[in-house]
ZAFI-341756 format. One line per field, with one value per residue (C-alpha): residue number from 1; residue in one letter; x, y, z. Coordinates in pm, 1 decimal, padded with zeros to 6 digits. Layout:
num: (NUM,...)
residu: (A,...)
px: (X,...)
py: (Y,...)
pz: (Z,...)
END
This chain:
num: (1,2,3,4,5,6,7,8,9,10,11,12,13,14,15,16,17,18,19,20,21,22,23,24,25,26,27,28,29,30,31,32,33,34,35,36,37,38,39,40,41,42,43,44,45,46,47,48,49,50,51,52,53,54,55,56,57,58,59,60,61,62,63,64,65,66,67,68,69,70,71,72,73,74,75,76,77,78,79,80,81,82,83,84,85,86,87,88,89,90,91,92,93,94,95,96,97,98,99,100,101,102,103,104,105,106,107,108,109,110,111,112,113,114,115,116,117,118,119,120,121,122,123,124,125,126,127,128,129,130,131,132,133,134,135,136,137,138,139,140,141,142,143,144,145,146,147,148,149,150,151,152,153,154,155,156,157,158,159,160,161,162,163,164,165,166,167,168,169,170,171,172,173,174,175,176,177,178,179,180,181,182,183,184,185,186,187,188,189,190,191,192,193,194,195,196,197,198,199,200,201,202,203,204,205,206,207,208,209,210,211,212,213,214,215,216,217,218,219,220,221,222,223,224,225,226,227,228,229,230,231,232,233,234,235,236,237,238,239,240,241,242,243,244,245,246,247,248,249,250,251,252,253,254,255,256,257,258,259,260,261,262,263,264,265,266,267,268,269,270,271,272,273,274,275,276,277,278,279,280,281,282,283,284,285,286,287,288,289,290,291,292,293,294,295,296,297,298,299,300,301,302,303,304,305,306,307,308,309,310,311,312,313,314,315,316,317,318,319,320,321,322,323,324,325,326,327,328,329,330,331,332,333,334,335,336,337,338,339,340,341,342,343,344,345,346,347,348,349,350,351,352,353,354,355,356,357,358,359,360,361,362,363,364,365,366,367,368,369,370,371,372,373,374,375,376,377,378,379,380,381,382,383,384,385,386,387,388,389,390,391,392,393,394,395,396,397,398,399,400,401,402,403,404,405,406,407,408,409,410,411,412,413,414,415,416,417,418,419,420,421,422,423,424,425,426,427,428,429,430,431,432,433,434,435,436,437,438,439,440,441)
residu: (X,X,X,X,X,X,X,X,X,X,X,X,X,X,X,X,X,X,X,X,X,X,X,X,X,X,X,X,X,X,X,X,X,X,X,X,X,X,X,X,X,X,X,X,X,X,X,X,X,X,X,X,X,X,X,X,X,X,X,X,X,X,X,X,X,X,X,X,X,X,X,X,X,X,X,X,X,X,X,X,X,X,X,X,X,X,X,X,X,X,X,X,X,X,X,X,X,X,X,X,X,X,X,X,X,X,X,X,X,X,X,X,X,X,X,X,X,X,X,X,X,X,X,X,X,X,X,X,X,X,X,X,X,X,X,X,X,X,X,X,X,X,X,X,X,X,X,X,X,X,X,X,X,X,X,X,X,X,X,X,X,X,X,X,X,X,X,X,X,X,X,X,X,X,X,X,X,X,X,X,X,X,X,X,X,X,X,X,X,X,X,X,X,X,X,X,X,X,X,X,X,X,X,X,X,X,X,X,X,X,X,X,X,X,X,X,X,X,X,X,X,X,X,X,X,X,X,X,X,X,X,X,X,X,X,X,X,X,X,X,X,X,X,X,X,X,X,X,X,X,X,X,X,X,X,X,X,X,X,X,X,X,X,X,X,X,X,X,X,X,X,X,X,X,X,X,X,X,X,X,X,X,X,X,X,X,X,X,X,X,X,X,X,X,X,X,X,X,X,X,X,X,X,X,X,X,X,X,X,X,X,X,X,X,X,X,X,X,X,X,X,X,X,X,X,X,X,X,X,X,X,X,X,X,X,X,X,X,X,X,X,X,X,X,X,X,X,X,X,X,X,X,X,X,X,X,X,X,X,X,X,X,X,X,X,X,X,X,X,X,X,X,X,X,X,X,X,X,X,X,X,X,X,X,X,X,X,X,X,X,X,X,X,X,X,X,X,X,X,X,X,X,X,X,X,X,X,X,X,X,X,X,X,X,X,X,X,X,X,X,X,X,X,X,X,X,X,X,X,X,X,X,X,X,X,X,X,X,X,X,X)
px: (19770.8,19690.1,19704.7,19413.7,19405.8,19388.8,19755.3,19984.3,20222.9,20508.6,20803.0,21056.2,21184.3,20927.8,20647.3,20271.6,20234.9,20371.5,20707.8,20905.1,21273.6,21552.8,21763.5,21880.8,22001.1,21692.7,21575.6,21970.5,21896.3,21521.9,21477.3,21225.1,20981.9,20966.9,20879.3,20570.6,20493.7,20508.0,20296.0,19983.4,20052.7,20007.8,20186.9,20435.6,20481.2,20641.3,20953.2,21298.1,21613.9,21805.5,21702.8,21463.1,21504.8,21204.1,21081.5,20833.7,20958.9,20784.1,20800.8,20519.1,20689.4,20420.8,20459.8,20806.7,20837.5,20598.0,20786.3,21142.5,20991.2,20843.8,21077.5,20826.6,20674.3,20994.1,21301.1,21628.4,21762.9,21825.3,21825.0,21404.2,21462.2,21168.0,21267.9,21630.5,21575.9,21382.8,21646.1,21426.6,21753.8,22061.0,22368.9,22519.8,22292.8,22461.1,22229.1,22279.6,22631.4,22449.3,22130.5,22245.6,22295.4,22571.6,22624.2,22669.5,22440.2,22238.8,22105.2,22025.5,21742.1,21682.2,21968.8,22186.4,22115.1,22130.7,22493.0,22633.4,22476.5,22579.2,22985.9,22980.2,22860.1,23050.4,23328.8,23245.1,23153.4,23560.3,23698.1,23769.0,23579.3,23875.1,24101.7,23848.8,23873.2,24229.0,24228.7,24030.8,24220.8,24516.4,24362.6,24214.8,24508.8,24728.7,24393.8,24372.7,24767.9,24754.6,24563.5,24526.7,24845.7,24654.3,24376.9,24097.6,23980.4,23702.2,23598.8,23369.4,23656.9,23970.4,23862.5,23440.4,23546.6,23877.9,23859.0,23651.3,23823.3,24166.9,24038.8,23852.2,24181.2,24374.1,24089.9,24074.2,24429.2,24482.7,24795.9,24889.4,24892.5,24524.7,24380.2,24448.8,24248.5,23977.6,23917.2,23889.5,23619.7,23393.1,23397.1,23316.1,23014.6,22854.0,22924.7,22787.0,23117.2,23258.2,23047.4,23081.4,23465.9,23485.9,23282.5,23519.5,23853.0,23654.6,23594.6,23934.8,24121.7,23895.1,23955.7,24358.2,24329.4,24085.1,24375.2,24685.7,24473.2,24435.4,24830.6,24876.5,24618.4,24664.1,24473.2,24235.4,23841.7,23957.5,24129.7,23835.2,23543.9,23802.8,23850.5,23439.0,23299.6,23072.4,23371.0,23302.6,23463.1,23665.6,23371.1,23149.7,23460.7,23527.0,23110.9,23122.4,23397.7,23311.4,22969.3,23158.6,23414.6,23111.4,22858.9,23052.7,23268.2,22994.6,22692.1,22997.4,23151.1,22759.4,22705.7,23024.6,22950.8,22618.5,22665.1,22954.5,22707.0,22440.1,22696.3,22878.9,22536.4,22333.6,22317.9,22240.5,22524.7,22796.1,22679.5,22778.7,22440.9,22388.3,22646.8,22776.6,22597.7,22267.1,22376.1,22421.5,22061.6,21902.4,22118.8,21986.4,21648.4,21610.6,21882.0,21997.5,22334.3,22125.4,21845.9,21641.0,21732.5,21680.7,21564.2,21310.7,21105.3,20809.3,20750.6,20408.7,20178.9,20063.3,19856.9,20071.8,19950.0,19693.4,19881.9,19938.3,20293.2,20401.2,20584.1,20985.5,20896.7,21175.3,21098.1,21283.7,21254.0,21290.5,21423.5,21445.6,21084.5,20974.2,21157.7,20985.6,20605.8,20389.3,20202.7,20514.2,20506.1,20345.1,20525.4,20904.4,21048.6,20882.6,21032.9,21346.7,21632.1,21673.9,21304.7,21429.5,21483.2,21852.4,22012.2,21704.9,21542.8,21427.0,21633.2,21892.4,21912.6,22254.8,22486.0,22734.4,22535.2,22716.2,23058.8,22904.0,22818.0,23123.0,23352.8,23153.9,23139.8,23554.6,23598.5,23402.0,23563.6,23868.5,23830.9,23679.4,23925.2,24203.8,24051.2,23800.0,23739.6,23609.5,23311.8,23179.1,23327.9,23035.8,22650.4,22491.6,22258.2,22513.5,22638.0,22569.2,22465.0,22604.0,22401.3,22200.0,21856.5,22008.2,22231.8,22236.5,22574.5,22747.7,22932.4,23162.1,23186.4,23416.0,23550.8,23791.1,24005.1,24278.8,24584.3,24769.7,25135.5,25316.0,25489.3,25241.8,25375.4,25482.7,25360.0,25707.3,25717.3,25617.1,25851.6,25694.5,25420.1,25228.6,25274.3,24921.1,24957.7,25371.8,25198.7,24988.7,25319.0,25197.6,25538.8,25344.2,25148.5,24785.7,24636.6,24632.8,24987.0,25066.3,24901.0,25116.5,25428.7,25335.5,25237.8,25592.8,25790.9)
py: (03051.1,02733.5,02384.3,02206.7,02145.7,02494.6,02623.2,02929.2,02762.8,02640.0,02745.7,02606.9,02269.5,02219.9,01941.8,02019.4,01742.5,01544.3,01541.8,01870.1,01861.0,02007.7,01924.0,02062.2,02382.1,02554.9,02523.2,02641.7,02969.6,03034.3,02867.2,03106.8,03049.6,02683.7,02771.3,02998.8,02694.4,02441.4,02653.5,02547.8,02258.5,02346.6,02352.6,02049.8,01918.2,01635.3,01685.0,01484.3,01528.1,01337.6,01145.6,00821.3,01017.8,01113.9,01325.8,01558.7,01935.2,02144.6,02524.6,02662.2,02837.9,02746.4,02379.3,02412.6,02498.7,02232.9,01972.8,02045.0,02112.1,01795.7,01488.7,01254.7,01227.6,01310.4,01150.4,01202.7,00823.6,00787.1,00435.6,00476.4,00548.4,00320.2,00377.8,00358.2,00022.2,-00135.2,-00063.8,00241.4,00462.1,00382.6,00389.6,00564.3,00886.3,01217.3,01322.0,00978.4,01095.1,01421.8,01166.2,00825.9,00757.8,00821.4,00795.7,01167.5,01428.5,01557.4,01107.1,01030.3,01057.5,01069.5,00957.1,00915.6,01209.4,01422.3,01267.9,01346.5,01682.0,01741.8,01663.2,01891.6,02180.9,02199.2,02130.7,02419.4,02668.1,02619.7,02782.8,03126.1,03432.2,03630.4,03345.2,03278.1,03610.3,03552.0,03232.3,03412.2,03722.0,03505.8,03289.9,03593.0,03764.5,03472.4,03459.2,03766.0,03807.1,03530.1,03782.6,04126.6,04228.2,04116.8,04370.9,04058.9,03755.9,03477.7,03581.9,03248.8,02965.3,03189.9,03362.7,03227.4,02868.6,02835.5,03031.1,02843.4,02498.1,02677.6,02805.0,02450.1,02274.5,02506.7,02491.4,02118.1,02067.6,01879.6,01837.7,01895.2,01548.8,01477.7,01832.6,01828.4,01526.5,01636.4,01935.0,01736.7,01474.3,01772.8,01960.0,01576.9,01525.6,01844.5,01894.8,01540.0,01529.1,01160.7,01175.1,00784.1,00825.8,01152.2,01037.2,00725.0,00960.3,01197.0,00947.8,00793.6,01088.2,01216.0,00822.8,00928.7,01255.4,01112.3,00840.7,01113.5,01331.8,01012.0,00912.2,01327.6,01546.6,01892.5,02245.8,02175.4,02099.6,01692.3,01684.7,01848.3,01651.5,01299.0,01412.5,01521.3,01279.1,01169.6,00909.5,00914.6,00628.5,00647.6,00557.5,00861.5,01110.0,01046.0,01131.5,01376.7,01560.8,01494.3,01681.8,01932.4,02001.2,01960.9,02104.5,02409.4,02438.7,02441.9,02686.4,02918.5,02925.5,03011.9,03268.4,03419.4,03398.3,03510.4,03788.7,03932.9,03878.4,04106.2,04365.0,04453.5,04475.8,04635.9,05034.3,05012.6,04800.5,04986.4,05357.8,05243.4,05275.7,04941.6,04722.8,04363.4,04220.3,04393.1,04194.1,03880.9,03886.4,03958.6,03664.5,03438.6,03508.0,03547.2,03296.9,03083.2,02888.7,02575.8,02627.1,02278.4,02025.9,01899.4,01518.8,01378.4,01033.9,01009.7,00728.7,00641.4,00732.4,01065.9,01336.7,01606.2,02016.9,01863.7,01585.0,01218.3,01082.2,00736.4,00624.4,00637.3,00869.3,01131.8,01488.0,01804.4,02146.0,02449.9,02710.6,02900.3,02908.9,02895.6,03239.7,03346.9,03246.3,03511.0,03448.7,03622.5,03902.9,04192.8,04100.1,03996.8,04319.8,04312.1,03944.9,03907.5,03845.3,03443.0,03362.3,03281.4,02939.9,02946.9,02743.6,02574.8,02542.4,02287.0,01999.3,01959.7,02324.5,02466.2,02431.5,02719.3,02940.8,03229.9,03126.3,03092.8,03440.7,03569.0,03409.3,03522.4,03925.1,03886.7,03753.7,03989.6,04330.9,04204.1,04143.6,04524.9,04732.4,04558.3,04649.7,04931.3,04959.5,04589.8,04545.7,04267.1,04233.3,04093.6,04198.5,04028.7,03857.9,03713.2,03483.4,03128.4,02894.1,02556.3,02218.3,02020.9,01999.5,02175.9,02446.4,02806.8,02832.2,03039.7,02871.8,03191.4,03539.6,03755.8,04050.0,04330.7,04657.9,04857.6,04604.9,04626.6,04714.0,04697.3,04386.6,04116.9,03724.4,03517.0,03143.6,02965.6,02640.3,02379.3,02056.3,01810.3,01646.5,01413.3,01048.2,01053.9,01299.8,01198.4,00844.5,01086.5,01258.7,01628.2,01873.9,02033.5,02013.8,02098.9,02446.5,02338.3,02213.7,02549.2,02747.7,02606.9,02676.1,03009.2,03058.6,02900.4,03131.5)
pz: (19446.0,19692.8,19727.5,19714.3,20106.2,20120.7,20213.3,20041.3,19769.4,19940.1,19924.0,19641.1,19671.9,19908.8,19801.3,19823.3,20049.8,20280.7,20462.0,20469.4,20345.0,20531.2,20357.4,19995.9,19865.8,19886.5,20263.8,20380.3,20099.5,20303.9,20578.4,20713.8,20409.1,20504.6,20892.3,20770.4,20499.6,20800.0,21045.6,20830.4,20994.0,21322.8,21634.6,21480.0,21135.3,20947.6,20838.5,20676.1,20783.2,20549.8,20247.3,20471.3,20834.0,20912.6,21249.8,21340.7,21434.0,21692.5,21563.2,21811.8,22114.5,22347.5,22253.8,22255.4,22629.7,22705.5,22549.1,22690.1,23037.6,23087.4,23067.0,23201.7,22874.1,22648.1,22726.8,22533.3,22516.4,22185.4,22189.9,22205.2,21877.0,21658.2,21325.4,21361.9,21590.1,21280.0,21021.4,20863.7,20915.7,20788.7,21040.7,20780.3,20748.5,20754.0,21068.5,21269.1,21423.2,21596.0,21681.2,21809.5,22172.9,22383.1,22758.5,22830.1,22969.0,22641.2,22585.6,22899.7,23161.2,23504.2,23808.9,23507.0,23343.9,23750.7,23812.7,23468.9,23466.8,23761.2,23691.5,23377.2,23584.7,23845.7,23606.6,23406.8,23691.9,23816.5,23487.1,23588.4,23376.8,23395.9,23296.3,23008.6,22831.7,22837.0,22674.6,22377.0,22399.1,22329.2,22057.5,21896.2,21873.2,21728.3,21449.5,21374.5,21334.7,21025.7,20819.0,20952.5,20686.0,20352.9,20413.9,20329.5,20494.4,20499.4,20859.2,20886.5,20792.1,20903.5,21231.2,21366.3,21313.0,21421.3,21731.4,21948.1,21822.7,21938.7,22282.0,22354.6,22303.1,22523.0,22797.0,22774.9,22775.2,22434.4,22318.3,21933.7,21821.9,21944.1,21875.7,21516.9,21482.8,21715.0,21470.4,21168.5,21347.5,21505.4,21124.1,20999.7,21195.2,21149.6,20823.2,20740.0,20513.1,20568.7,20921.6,20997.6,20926.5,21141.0,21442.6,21439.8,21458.8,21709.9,21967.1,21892.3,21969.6,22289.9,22475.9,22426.6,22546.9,22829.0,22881.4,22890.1,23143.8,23350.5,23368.4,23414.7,23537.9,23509.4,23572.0,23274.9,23254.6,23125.9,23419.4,23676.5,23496.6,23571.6,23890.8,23996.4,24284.6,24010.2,23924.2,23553.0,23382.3,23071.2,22822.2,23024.7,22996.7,22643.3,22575.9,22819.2,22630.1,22289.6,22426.1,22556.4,22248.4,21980.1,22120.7,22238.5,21883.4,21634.6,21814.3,21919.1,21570.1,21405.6,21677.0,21600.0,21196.9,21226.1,21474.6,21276.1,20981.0,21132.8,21270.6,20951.4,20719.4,20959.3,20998.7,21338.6,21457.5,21216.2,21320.7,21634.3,21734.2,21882.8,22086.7,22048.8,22311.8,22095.9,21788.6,21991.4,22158.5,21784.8,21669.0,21930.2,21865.0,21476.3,21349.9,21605.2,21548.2,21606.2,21446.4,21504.8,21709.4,22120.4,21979.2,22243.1,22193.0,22381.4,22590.9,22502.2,22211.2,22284.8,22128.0,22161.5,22043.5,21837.6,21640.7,21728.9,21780.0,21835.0,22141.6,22013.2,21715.3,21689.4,21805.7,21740.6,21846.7,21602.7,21789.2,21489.2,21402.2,21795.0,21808.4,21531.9,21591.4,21508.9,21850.5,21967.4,21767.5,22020.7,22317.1,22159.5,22277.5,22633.6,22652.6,22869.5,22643.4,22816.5,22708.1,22383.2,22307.9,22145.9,22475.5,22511.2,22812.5,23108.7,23243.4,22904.1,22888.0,22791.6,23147.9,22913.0,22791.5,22996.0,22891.6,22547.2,22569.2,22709.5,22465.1,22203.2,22291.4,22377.7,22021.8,21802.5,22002.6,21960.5,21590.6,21542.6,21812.3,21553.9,21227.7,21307.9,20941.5,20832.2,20626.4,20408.1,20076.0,19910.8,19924.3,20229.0,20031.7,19813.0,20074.1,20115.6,20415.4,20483.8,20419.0,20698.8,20911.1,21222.9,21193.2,21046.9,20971.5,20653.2,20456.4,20371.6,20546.7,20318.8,20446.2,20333.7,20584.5,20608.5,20582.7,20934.0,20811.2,21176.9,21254.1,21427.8,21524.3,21233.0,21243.4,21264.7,21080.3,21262.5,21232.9,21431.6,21251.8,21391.3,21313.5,21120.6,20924.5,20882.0,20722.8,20489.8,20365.5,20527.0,20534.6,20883.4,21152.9,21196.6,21315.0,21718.8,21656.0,21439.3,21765.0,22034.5,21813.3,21795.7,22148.6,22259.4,22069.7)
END
């Protein structure tokens, strides 16, 4: 069966014609079956975000590259944005908190763009590798310690998304009563889940940690990117570090999720057959952690792989369906494993993508050395996927072992709440603050 313009049937949920939704419960169940839909298309096709955000999503590899490699005609600045300039896009969306400018490296362009860019990698290039698989060995260990003795766990909400949140507030030097709230903003604005309110708190929260760093530096990365001879102010640190803490917190906990995913319900990775790093590359390359996103604008109207787009129209790349195009297909496995697109590429390519992968390796052979004998508790394609245009992110990842019966660290009650949540009549801290009371005993 076809449409009358000639294409396959599209997918469910998906409308014969015009914009593509992705957004709903039935793009985050196939999201593949809507990249094969959209390829009649073209190279790029017209696609919503959220209920009145409109873009148009590149999922051709070829055009990909050429897009992200040429920032004369693409720039980042948000604040080229046409349709959210003339009131077409509510400042309330879901998506607006992950689109809308701010000063740090990922929305800006040019000498702006060199000198911030430039102070978050040398920044990142002083943290030690060998200090850095500490820092997860350590927050690993106090993770896995919380459940190993009940012999189940939700592996994606108890282990893949609190890890790197821990280990980014110990690298970053955040103290208790700031990191608790910097958790609940970065879960707000990428789960779209109160994401005005969220954003508010996140940048809140980052502009007091930016301001205790200030009055007392220490041997942290807030305290190297303050100190770079790029003399970032305090509005540039704050959006420099909520960059830093987002961005690395949500495609780290995915990776983690997914990677575990493919691990425990594939034969080849469970026989033993295959190794983590294996798992990791086939992650990055068939379901990315960010699946569409890099928002460009170009500068003029262009016609661009075939299609007209207006000067300030927004742009996004799939890197899922990039991956994926069947132009690929002959050569994938000749490919070097970087010429995916999962870090993106060109000038706003990812400065951590080798830390990225590090942390990510230390984290899921720690989790099976502990419990050799976890597997999912559920048929794989029983689980669910979380909401939203730009990750590919589970919503759940149950899993069940061999309860650990020797004695690991208890999580001592923590009696020092902080005065926000004290207001909200809490009896404890939050998990940064429960954490550092662990780590102290």
């Amino acid at each position: 069966m076809s449409t009358d313009q000639g294409f396959p049937s599209p997918p469910p949920g998906c409308p014969a014609h015009g914009r593509v939704p992705l957004h709903g419960p039935e793009f985050q169940a196939d999201p593949d079956s809507y990249y094969a839909w959209m390829r009649n298309f073209g190279p790029t096709a017209p696609v919503e975000l959220a209920p009145g955000v409109e873009a148009t999503l590149v999922t051709d590899y070829s055009a990909a590259l050429q897009l992200l490699q040429d920032p004369d005609t693409f720039r980042k600045d948000s604040r080229r944005w046409r349709a959210f300039n003339e009131g077409k896009v509510s400042p309330n969306s879901p998506v607006v908190p992950l689109l809308a400018y701010r000063p740090n490296c990922m929305f800006t362009d040019g000498a702006d763009h060199l000198r911030l860019r430039q102070a978050v990698t040398d920044t990142i290039a002083r943290v030690d590798s060998h200090q850095l698989k500490r820092q997860v060995d350590r927050v690993s260990r106090y993770l896995i310690g919380q459940f190993s003795s009940r012999g189940s766990v939700d592996l994606l909400n108890d282990y893949a998304k609190m890890l790197p949140i821990l280990f980014f507030s110990e690298l970053f030097g955040c103290p208790a009563e700031i990191g608790d709230r910097i958790i609940f903003g970065i879960n707000g604005i990428f789960d779209g889940v109160n994401a005005e309110k969220a954003n508010e708190v996140l940048a809140q929260s980052v502009a007091e940690l930016v301001a205790l760093r200030r009055a007392h530096p220490g041997e942290d990365v807030t305290s190297w990117l303050m100190q770079h001879p790029a003399q970032l102010n305090d509005e540039e640190m704050v959006h420099q570090l909520v960059l830093l803490l987002g961005s690395g917190a949500e495609p780290l906990r995915n990776l983690i999720g997914n990677s575990l995913c493919l691990i425990l319900s594939d034969d080849r990775y469970s026989d033993g057959g295959l190794l983590v790093e294996d798992a990791i590359d086939e992650v990055l390359w068939n379901n990315p952690p960010m699946s569409n996103y890099a928002p460009h604008y170009p500068v003029a109207d262009i016609e661009f792989a075939g299609r007209r787009i207006d000067a300030g129209e927004l742009v996004l790349v799939s890197f899922a369906a990039a991956n994926t195009d069947p132009a690929l297909s002959g050569s994938r496995q000749l490919l070097s494993k970087r010429a995916h697109l999962a870090w993106s590429t060109g000038p706003h390519g990812c400065p951590a993508k080798d830390p990225a992968q590090l942390i990510t390796i230390a984290a899921i052979e720690n989790l099976l050395n502990q419990l050799p004998d976890i597997e999912l508790a559920v048929p794989v394609d029983s689980l669910s996927w979380r909401p939203g245009p730009f990750n590919r992110a589970l919503a759940t990842l149950p899993a069940r072992f061999t309860p650990v019966r020797e004695q690991v660290p208890q999580q001592p009650q923590n009696r020092q709440a902080t005065a926000s949540q004290q207001a909200q009549g809490k009896q404890k801290g939050g998990l940064w603050s429960s954490f550092l009371a662990w780590w102290k005993v």
